[in-house]
N, C-alpha and C positions, 0 to 999 in steps of 0.2 A: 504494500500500500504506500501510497506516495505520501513522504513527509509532508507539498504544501497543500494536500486535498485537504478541503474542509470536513471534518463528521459530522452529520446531518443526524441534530438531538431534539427528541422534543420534552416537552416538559407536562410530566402527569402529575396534578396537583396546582391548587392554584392558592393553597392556605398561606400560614405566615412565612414557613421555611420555603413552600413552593415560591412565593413573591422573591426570597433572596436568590433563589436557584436561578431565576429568572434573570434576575440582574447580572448575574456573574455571566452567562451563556450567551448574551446579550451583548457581552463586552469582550470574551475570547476571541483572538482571531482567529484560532485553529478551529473554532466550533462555526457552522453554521445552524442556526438555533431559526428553529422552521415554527414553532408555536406551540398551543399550551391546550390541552382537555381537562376538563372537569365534571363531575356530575354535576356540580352547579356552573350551568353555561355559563350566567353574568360575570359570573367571581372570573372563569375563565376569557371572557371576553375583553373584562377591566385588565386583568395583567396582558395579555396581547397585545392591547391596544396600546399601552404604553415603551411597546418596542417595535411597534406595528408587525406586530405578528399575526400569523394565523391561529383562530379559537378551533380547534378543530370541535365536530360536535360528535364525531366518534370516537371510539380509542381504535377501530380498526383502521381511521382514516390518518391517524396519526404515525398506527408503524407501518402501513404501506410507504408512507413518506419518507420516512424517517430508517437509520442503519442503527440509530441507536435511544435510549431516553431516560432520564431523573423521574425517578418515581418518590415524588414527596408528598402519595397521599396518604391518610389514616392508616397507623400501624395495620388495623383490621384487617387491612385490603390488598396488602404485600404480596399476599397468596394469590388470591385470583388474580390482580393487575400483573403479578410477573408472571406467572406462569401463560398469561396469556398472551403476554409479550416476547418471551423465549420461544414460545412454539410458532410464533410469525415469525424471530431467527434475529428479533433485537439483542443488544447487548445494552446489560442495565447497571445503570449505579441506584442502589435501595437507600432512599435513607434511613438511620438505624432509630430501631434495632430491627435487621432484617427483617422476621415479622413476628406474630404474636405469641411463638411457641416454636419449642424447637423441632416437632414434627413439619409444621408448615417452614420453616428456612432450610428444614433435610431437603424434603422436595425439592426447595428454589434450588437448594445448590446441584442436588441431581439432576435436572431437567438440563440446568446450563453446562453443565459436564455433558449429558449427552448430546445436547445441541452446539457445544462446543462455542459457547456464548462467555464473552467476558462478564462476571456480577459482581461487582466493586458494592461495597456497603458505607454508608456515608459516616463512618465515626469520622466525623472532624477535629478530632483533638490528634487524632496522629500527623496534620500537618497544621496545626500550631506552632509556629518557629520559634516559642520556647521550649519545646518539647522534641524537636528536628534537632536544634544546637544543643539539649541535652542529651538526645540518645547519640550525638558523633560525639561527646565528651565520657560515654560512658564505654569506647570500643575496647579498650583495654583494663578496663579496670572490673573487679568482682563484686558483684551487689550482694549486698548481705540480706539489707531489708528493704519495700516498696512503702511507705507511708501515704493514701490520697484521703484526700480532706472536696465534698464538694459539697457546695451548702449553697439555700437559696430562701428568698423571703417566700412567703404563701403566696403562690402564681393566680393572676387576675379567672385566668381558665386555665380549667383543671384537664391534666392529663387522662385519657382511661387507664392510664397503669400506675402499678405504683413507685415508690420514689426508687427501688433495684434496677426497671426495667424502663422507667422515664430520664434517670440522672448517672445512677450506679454506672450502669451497664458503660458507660464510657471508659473509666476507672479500669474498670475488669477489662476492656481491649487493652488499656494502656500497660496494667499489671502482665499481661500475658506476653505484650510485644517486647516489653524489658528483660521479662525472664529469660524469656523465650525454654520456656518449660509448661508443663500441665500439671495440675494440682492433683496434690496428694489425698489433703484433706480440705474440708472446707465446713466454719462456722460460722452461721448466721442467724440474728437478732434483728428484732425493727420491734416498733411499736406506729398502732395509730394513733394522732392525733388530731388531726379537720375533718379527716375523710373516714370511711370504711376500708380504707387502703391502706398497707404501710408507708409513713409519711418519712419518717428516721427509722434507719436501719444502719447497721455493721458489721463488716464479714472480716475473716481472717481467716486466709488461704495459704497453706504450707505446699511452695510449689514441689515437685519431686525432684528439683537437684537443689533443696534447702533454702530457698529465699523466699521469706515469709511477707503475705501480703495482706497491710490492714488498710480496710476501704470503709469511709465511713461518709453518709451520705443524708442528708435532710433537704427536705423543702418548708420549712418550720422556722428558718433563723431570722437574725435581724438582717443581716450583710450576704454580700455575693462572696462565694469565696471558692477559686477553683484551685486548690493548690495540690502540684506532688514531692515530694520528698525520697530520695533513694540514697539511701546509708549505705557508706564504704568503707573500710580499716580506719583511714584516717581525715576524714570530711566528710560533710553531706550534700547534694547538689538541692536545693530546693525551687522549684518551676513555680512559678507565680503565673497559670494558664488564663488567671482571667486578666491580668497588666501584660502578660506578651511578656517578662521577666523571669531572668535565672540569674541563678548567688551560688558560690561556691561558699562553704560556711566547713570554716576549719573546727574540729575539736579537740580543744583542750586538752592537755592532760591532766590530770590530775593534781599536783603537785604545782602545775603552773601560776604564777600569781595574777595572770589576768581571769576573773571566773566567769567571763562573758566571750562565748565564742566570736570570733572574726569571720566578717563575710565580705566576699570582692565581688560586684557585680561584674556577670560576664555578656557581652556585645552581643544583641542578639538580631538577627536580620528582621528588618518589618515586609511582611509579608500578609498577604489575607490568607486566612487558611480552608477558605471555600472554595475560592479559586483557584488555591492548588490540587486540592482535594480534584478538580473537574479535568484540570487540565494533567491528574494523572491519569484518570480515568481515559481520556482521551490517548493519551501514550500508552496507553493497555491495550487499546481496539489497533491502535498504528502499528503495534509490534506487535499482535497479537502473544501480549506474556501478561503475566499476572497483575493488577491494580497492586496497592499498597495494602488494601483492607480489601480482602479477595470475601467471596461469599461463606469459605471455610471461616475466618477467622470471626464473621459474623455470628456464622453458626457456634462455635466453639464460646463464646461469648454470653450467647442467651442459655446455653446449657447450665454455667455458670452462672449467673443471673439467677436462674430456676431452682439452683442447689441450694444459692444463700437464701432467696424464698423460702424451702423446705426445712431450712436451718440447720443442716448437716449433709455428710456426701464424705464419700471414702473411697477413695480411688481400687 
């Protein structure tokens, strides 16, 4: 496939995230971005019209069009909008979490293996360029432990899932891709508080070559807070994911007289991380080789997710 051909992407979903998917697709050169379906035409009309795009009013008229498409409609609907998307021979980026259970993302990931369809899944914290400039700082060195911290005030509209599979579950890709290991064991905690849902929850995942991962996760706080932490022998890197910021933060020894660790901030590139996110995807279908966040890692993901729901899991 020719590096300067455009990929002809459309866009399913026309909600809050479908609006940003829009913008970015919009703005790539390497995309040609053909327009937008929605069960609700209007919603889909208003974001077309603002890129003068096509509303398609089918989803079949969209992948006859189209070689490939963002699917950032309702988790619910992952299943039937991909699967009906791979069997017309689109390649898809899903936004996460793949879908509503990890039978329905086996299928997705099945289907595109035998259609031989790239399924990129949209965790976009793995091209947060604080989180890119910490995983090239971590090449060489041994991680002991993964600390994430993500917390959010009470959202104006509420998710259908709960805070594991609405906020967590990002966490748990990013705990996986550092290890780059599979959990041993796994224990999980949450309590409701607004909802019938767990609202706060905390998991602590011993992955199987020993780096222990604790994820602790609320939509209940005062503050925004997206941060991870990975302990080494001698310092810790700590990702400030919602400032785009990394600190290298030395430890102390014991004995020493300053009793307040030192941290150096480290340079980190400004990047959008949606953007990149798309135009990997796009270098997936160009080279036919794997996205960044392939549909396996998706799936590996909400399994997890499901364990710490269940509150135990033993490899």
């Amino acid at each position: 496939m020719s590096e300067y051909r455009k990929i002809k992407i459309g866009l399913i979903g026309a909600g809050k995230m479908g609006s940003f998917h829009a913008q970015k697709l919009a703005a790539i050169s390497s995309v040609s971005f053909k327009g937008v379906y929605d069960a609700d035409q209007e919603r889909a009309k208003e974001i077309a019209a603002q890129y003068k795009k096509k509303a398609f009013t089918a989803l079949e008229d969209l992948c006859n069009t189209c070689e490939a498409a963002v699917i950032a409609a309702p988790t619910e609907t992952h299943l039937e909008i991909g699967l009906y998307c791979l069997e017309k021979g689109l390649h898809l980026l899903i936004e996460k979490p793949l879908a509503q259970n990890s039978e329905d993302a086996l299928a997705l990931v099945e289907l595109a293996e035998q259609k031989q369809r790239i399924l990129a899944v949209g965790h976009v914290e793995r091209f947060n360029p604080a989180y890119i400039a910490l995983k090239k700082l971590l090449h060489k060195h041994i991680i002991l432990r993964i600390d994430a911290k993500r917390f959010s005030p009470f959202p104006e509209r509420m998710s259908a899932y709960d805070v594991v599979f609405d906020m967590m579950i990002h966490d748990i890709d990013l705990a996986l891709d550092l290890s780059r290991s599979m959990p041993d064991t796994i224990e999980g905690k949450g309590k409701k508080v607004k909802t019938d849902q767990l609202d706060v929850a905390t998991a602590k995942i011993l992955m199987q070559n020993g780096i222990l991962a604790k994820l602790e996760g609320s939509r209940v706080e005062e503050n925004k807070v997206r941060e991870l932490v990975v302990t080494l022998d001698e310092h810790n890197f700590v990702a400030d994911l919602q400032n785009r910021k990394l600190y290298k933060v030395s430890l102390a020894a014991p004995e020493a007289a300053q009793p307040f660790p030192e941290s150096e901030e480290i340079p980190v590139p400004d990047a959008d991380p949606l953007t990149l996110e798309i135009k990997d995807f796009v270098r997936a279908i160009r080279h036919n080789a794997p996205s960044q966040v392939t549909g396996e890692d998706g799936l590996k993901a909400i399994r997890i997710a499901e364990a710490i729901q269940q509150g135990d899991y033993k490899a």
